[in-house]
Wavefront OBJ file of the C-alpha trace (Angstrom):
o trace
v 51.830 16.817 -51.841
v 51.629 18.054 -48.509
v 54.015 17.579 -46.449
v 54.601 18.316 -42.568
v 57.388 19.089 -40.336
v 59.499 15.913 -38.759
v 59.178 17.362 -35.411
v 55.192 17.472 -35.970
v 54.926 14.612 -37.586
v 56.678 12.992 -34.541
v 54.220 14.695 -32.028
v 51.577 12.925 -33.892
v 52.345 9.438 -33.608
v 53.794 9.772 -30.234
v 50.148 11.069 -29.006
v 48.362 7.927 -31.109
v 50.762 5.914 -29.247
v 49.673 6.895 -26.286
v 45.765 7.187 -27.029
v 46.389 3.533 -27.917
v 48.255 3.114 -24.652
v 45.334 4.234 -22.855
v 42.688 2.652 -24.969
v 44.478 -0.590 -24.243
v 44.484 -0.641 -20.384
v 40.863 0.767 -19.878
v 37.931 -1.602 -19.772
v 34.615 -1.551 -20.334
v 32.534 -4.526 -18.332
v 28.797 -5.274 -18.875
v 27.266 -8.779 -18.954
v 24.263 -10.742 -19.728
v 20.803 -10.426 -18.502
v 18.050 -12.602 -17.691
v 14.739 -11.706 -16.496
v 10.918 -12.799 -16.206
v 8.322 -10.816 -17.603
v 6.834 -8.202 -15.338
v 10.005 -8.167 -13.108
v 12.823 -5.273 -12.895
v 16.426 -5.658 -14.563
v 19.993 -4.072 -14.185
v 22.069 -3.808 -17.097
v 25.751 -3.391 -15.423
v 28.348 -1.174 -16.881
v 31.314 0.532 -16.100
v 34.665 1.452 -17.138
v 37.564 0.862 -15.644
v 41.294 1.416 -15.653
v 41.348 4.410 -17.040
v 41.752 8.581 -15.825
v 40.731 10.000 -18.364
v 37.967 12.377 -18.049
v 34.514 11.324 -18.511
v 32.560 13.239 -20.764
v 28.903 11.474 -21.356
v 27.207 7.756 -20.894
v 24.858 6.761 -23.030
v 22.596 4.132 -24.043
v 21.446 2.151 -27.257
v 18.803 -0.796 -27.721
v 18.017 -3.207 -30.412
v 14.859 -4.980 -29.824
v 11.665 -6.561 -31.363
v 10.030 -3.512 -31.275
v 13.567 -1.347 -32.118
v 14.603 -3.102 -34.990
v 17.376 -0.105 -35.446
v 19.513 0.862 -33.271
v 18.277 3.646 -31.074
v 19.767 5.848 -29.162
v 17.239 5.929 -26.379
v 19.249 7.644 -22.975
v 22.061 9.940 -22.185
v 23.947 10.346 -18.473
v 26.129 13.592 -18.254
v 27.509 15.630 -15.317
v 23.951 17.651 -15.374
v 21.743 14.061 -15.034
v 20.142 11.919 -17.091
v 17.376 12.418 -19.708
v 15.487 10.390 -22.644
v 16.476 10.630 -26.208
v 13.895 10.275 -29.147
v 10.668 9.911 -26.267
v 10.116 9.118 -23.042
v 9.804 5.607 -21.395
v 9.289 6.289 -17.568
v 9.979 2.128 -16.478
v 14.019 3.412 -17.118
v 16.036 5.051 -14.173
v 19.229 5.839 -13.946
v 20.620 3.410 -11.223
v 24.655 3.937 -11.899
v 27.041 6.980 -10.493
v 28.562 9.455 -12.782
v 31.423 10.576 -10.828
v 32.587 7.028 -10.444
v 31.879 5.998 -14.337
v 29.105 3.806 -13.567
v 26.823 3.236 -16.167
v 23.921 1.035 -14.316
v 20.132 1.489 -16.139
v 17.830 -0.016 -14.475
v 14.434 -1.114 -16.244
v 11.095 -2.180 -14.729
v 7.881 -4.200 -15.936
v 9.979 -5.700 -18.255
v 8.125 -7.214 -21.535
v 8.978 -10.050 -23.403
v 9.519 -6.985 -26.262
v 11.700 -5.377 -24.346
v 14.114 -8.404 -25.333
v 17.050 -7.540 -27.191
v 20.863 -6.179 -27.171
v 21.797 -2.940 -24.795
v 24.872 -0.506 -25.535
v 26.275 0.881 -23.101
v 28.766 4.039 -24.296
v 31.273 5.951 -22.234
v 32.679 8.925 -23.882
v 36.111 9.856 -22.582
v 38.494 12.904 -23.480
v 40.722 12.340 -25.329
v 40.248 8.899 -26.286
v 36.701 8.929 -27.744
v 33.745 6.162 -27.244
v 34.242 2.714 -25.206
v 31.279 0.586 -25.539
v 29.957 -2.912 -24.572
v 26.449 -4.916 -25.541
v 24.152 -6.613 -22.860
v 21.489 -9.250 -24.156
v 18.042 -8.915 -22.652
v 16.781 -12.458 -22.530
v 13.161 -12.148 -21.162
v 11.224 -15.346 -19.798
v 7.777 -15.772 -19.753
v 5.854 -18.409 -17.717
v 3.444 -20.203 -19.159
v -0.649 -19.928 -17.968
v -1.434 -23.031 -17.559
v -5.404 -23.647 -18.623
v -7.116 -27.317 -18.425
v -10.407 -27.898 -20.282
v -12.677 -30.372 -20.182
v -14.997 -32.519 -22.839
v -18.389 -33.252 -22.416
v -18.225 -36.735 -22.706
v -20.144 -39.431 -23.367
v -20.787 -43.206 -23.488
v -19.482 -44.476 -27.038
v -17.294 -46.725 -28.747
v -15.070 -44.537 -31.106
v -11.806 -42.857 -29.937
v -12.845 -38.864 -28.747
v -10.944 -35.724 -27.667
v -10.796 -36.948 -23.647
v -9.627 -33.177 -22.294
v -7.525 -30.539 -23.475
v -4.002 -29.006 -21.165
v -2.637 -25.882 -22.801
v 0.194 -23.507 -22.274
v -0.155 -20.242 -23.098
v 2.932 -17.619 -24.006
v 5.335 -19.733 -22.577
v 9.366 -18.788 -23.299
v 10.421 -20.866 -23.617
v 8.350 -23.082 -25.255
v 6.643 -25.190 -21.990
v 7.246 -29.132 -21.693
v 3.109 -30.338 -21.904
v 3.080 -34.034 -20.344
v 0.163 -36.270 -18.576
v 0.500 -38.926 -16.057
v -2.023 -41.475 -16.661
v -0.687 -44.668 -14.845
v -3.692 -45.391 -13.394
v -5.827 -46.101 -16.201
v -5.732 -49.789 -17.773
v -7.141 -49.008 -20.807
v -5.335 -47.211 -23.754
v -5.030 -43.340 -24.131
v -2.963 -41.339 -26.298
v -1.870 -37.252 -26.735
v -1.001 -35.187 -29.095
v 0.666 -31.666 -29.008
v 0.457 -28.648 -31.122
v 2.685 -25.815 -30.611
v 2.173 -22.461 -31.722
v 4.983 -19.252 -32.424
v 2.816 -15.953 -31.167
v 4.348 -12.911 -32.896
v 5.682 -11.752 -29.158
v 8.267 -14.601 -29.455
v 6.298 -16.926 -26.451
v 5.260 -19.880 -27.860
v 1.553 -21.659 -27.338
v 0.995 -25.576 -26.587
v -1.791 -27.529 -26.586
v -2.153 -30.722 -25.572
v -4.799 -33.226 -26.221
v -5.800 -36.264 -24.180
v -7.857 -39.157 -26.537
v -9.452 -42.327 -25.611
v -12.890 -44.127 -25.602
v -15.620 -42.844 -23.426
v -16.187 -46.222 -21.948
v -17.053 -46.965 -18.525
v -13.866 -48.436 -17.638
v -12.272 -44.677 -17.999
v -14.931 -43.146 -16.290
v -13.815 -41.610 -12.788
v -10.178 -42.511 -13.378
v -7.712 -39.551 -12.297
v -5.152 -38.226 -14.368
v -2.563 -35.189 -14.325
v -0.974 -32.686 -16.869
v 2.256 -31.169 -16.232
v 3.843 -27.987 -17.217
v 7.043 -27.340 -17.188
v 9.538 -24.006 -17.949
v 12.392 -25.363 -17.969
v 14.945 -22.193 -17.708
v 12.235 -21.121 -14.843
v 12.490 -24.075 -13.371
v 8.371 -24.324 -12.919
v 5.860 -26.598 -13.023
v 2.601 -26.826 -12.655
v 0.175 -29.979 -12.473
v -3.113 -29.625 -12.967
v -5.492 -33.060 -12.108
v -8.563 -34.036 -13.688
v -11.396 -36.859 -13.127
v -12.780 -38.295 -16.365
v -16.370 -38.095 -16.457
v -18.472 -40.151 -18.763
v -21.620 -39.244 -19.684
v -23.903 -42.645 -19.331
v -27.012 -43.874 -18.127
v -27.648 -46.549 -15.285
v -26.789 -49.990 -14.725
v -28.666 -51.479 -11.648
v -27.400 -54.050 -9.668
v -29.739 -55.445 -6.286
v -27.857 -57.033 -3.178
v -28.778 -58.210 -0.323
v -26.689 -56.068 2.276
v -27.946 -57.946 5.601
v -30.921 -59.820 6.430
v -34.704 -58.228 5.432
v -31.933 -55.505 3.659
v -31.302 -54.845 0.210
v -29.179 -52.193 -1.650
v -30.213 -50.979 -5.265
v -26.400 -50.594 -6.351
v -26.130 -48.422 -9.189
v -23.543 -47.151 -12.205
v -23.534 -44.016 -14.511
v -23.106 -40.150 -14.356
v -24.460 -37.865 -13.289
v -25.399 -39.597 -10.156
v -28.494 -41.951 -10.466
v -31.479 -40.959 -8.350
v -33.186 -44.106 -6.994
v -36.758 -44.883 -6.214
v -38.173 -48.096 -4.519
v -41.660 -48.898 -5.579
v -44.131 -51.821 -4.954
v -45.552 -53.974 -7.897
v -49.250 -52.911 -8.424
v -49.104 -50.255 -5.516
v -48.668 -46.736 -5.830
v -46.991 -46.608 -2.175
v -44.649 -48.892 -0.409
v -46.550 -50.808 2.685
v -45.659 -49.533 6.557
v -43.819 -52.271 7.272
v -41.313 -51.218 4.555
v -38.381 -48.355 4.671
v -36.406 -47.028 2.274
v -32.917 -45.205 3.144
v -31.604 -43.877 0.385
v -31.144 -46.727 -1.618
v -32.008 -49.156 0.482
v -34.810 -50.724 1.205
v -35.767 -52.341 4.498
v -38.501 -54.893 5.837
v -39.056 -54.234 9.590
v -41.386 -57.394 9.503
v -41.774 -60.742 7.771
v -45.326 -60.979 7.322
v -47.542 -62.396 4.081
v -48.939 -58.909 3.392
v -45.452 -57.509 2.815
v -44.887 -60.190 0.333
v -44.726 -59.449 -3.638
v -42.497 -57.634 -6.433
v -40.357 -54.731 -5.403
v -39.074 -52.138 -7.931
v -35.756 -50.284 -7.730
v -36.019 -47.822 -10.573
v -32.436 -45.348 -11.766
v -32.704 -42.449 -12.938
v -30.465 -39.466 -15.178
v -30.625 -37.520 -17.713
v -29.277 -40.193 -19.810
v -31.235 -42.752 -19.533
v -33.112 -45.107 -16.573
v -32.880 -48.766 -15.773
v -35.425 -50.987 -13.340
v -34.149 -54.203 -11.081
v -37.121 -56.171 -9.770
v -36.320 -58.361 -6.529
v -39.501 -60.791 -5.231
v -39.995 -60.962 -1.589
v -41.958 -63.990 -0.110
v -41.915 -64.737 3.276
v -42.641 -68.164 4.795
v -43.154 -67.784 8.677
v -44.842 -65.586 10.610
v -47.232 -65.379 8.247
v -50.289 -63.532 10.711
v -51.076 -62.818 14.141
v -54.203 -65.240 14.216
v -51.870 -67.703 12.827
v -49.430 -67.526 15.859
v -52.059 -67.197 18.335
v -53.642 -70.278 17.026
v -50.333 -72.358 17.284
v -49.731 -71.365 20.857
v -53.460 -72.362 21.981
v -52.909 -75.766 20.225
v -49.929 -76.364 22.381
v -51.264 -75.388 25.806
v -54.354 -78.292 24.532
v -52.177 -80.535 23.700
v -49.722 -80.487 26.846
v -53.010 -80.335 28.997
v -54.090 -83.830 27.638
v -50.589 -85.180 28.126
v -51.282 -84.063 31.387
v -54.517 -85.190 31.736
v -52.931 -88.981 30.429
v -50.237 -89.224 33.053
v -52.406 -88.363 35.989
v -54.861 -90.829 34.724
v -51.655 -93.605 34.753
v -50.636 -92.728 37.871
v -53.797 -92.626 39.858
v -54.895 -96.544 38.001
v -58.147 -95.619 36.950
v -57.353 -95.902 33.161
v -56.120 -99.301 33.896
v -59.000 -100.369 35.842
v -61.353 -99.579 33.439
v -59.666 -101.059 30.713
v -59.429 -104.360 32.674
v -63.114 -104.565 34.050
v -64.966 -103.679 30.532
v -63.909 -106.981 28.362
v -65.596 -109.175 31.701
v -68.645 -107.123 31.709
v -69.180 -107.025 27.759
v -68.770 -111.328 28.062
v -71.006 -111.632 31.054
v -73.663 -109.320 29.401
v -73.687 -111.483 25.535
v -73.579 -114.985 28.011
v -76.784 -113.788 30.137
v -78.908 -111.072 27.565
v -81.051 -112.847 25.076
v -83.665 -110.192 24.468
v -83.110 -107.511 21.330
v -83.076 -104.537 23.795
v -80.512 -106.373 25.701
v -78.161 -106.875 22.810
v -78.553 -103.294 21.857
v -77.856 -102.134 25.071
v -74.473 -104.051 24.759
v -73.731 -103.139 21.159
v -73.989 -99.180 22.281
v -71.607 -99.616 25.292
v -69.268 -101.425 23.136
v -68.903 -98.985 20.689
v -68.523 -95.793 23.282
v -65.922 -98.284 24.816
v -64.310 -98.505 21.562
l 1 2 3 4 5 6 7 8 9 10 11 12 13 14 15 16 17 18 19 20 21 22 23 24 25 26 27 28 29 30 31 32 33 34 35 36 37 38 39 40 41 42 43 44 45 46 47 48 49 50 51 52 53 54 55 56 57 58 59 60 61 62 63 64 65 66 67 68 69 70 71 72 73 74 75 76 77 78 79 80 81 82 83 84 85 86 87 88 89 90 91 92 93 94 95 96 97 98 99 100 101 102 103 104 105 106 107 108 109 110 111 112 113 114 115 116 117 118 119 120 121 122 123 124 125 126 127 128 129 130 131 132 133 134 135 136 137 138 139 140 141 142 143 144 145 146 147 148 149 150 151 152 153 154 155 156 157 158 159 160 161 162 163 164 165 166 167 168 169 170 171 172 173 174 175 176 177 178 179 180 181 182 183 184 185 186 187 188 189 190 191 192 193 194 195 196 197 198 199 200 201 202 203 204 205 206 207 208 209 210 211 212 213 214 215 216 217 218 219 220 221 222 223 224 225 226 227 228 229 230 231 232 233 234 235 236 237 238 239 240 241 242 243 244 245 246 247 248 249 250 251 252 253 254 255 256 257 258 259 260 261 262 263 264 265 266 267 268 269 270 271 272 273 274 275 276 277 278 279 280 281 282 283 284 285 286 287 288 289 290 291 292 293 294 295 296 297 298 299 300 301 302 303 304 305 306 307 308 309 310 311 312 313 314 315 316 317 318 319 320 321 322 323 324 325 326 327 328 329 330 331 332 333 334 335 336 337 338 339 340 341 342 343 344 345 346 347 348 349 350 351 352 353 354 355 356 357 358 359 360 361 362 363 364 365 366 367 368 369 370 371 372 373 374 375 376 377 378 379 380 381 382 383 384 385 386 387 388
């Protein structure tokens, strides 16, 4: 058995003592790290309370990619340099002299994530370490997608919102408070081998009309990033035309029409292959500058798209102001007729209608008393009837 001295043996444990003395009142401070992908970290450390001399500083990771530890950087009175291969995003960012350990690391990637030892080596009392967690965040992209919808009565796949490589995991939500029909959604989420996580959200309903050009939003939210991000969308259903005529004013109606894409309208005249000149069409509106009989007939407002067509019919008949003869015909048959009013009161007031009316009955008597011959009685019978 070997045995030592008592005044060595008391040497011994009086240094330990004091190694632990020293170990005991020294500290070692890191922390924890947060950063988003792309952007540039610290990782604090120093060491503290202590006067010992400082003899190197280096640096361990354990990460997706580093699923052992590995010794990765060293810090020593000559400067730093890389350990088992070079990774230029590190730098040195701490101060020897002053035991500062800072390592700085840029473009960070969500597989940089992982734990970070930081090691100072003192004389005499060895290694003094501390761990950092990485935690990386990653926004999401947020990507909206359409369907090509159209009219239908079963329940379809409306539009599709999707968050991709989001850590962690995005929030995928849609404000739809303006529709009065039912919709529903349904979310998938996705674990990528890079730790972010993929959602997709889906948007169903029934391509009716009722939907169609309704506005809804989808919302994406990091929560530990505090983001979000809406992104609107219009539902558009696929349908053909529904035609509806109105009379806007009057001598003016409107060919109102439904469906998508846009319907293109065309007036047309029943029987005619071009409208008449007394017609004009504005769009999709059609016009009569005149109401005259030739303009009368059936009138044709015709929707088209690529999904069908639909025809409204609207009869026009017009009732006065038929012609221009017509008019001048009415006027010269008033003019007549207030010149023989005319005519009638002048004749009153002057006495001669009276006159005459009074003298004829005495002559017609005195002519039947005093007239006995055939001629005579003619005579009388012809003045009696251009009296009459």
């Amino acid at each position: 058995m070997l045995r030592f001295p008592r005044r060595m043996t008391m040497f011994f444990l009086g240094l330990m003592l004091i190694l632990n003395t020293v170990s005991d009142a020294l500290q070692v401070i890191g922390g924890s790290t947060t950063v988003e992908e792309n952007g540039t970290i610290v990782f604090p450390c120093k060491i503290i309370d202590t006067t010992e001399a400082l003899s190197q500083i280096s640096w361990q990771r354990l990460t997706r990619v580093k699923v052992q530890k590995d010794n990765f950087y060293t810090i020593s009175e000559k400067g730093p340099k890389f350990v088992n291969g070079i990774d230029d995003r590190f730098e040195f960012a701490g101060d020897f002299t002053a035991k500062i350990g800072d390592l700085m690391l840029s473009n960070v990637k969500v597989l940089d994530e992982g734990n970070y030892t930081c090691i100072f080596t003192m004389f005499p009392s060895g290694n003094h370490e501390t761990t950092i967690p990485l935690t990386v965040l990653v926004p999401p992209v947020s990507t909206l997608k359409e369907t090509l919808l159209t009219f239908g009565n079963e329940e379809v796949l409306l539009a599709t919102c999707t968050a991709v490589r989001s850590k962690p995991p995005a929030e995928v939500t849609w404000l739809t408070d303006g529709l009065t029909v039912k919709v529903r959604t349904e979310n998938n989420s996705t674990l990528n081998d890079d730790g972010t996580t993929t959602t997709v959200s889906g948007l169903y309903g029934v391509p009716t009309r009722e939907i169609s050009n309704h506005s809804v939003q989808c919302t994406i939210y990091n929560a530990d990033l505090r983001k979000r991000n809406t992104l609107p969308f219009t539902i558009k259903v696929h349908s053909p035309p529904l035609v509806n005529i109105t009379e806007r004013s009057a001598n003016q109606f409107e060919c109102q029409t439904e469906g998508f894409p846009t319907p293109v309208v065309t007036w047309s005249r029943s029987g005619q292959s071009m409208l008449p000149s007394g017609v004009r069409v504005e769009a999709a509106t059609l016009q009569f500058l005149s109401t005259t009989s030739d303009l009368n007939g059936l009138y044709h407002c015709k929707a088209n798209n690529p999904y069908g067509s639909q025809r409204g019919d609207l009869y026009v008949y017009f009732t006065s102001g038929s012609c221009t003869a017509c008019w001048t015909l009415y006027i010269l048959l008033i003019i007549l007729l207030a010149a023989a009013v005319a005519a009638l009161v002048y004749l009153f007031k002057t006495g001669k209608l009276q006159r005459k009316e009074e003298g004829t009955p005495r002559e017609m008597q005195k002519v039947r008393a005093t007239s006995t011959s055939s001629e005579e009685n003619q005579r009388v019978e012809e003045e009696e009837a251009e009296e009459e």
